[in-house]
C-alpha positions as CSV (number, residue, x, y, z in Angstrom):
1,X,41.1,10.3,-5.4
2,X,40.4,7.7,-8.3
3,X,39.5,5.3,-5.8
4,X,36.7,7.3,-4.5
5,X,35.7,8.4,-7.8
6,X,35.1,4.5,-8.8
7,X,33.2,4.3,-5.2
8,X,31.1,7.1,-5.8
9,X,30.2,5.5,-9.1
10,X,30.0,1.8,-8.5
11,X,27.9,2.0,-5.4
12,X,25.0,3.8,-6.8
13,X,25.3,1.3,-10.1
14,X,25.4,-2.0,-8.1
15,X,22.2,-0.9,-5.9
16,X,20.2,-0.2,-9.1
17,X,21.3,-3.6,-10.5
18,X,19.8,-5.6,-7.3
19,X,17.4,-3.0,-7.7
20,X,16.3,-4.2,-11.4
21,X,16.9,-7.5,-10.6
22,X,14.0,-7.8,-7.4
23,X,11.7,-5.8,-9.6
24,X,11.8,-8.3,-12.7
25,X,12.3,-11.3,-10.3
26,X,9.6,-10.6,-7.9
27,X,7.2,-7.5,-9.1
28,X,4.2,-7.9,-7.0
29,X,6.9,-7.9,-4.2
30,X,8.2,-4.2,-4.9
31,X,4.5,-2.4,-4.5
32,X,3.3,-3.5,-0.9
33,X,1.6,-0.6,0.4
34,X,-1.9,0.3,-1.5
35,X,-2.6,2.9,1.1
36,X,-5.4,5.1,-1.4
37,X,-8.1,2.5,0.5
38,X,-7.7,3.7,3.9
39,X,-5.8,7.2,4.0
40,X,-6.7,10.2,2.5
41,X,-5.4,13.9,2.3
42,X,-5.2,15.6,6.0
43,X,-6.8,18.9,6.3
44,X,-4.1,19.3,9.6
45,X,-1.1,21.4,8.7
46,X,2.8,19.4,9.0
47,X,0.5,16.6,8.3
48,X,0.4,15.3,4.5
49,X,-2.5,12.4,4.9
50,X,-4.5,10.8,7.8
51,X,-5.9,7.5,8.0
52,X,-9.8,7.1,6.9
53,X,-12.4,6.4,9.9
54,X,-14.2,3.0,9.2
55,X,-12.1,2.2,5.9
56,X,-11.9,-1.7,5.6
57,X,-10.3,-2.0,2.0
58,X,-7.0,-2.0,1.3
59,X,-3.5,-4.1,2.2
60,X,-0.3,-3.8,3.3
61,X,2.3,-6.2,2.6
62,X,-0.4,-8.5,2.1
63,X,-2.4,-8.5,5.0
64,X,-5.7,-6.8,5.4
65,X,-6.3,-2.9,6.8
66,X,-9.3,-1.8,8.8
67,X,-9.0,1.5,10.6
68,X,-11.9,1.9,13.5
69,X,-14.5,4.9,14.4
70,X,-11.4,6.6,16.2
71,X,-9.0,6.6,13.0
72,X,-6.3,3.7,14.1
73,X,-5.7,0.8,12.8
74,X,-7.6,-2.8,14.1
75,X,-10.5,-3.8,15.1
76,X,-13.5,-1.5,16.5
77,X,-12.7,-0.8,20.5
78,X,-15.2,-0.6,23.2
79,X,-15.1,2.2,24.6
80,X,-17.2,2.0,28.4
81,X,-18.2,5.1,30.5
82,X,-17.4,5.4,34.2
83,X,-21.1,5.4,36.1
84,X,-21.8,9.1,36.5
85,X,-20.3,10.4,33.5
């Protein structure tokens, strides 16, 4: 029982020491995702935000984010009509 007592404690304890130590040793490392660019709150219920139409600022994990006209991710996509329609 003491043995999973020290487990229970130890293992929490040791992830928030490698925790501490990534956040001091590399900070702008920890915060990757500045998603307030391109995402905003959904008006769709279950669904807690969306992705912003024609949003080109913003970065994740230091790369650059542009969401199309249709709401994903990428570059704008041509979209051709079948003759007739």
């Amino acid at each position: 029982m003491l043995r999973v007592g020290v487990a229970l404690v130890s293992t929490p304890f040791s992830l928030g020491l490698i925790e501490g130590y990534l956040r001091l040793a590399r900070p702008g490392s920890v915060d990757v995702l500045h998603s307030a660019a391109f995402t905003r709150v959904s008006v769709r219920p279950g669904q807690m935000t969306e992705l912003i139409p024609g949003a080109t600022k913003g970065h994740f994990i230091g790369g650059a984010v542009r969401i199309h006209e249709l709401g994903f991710r990428g570059v704008d996509v041509a979209t051709a009509k079948s003759p007739g329609t």
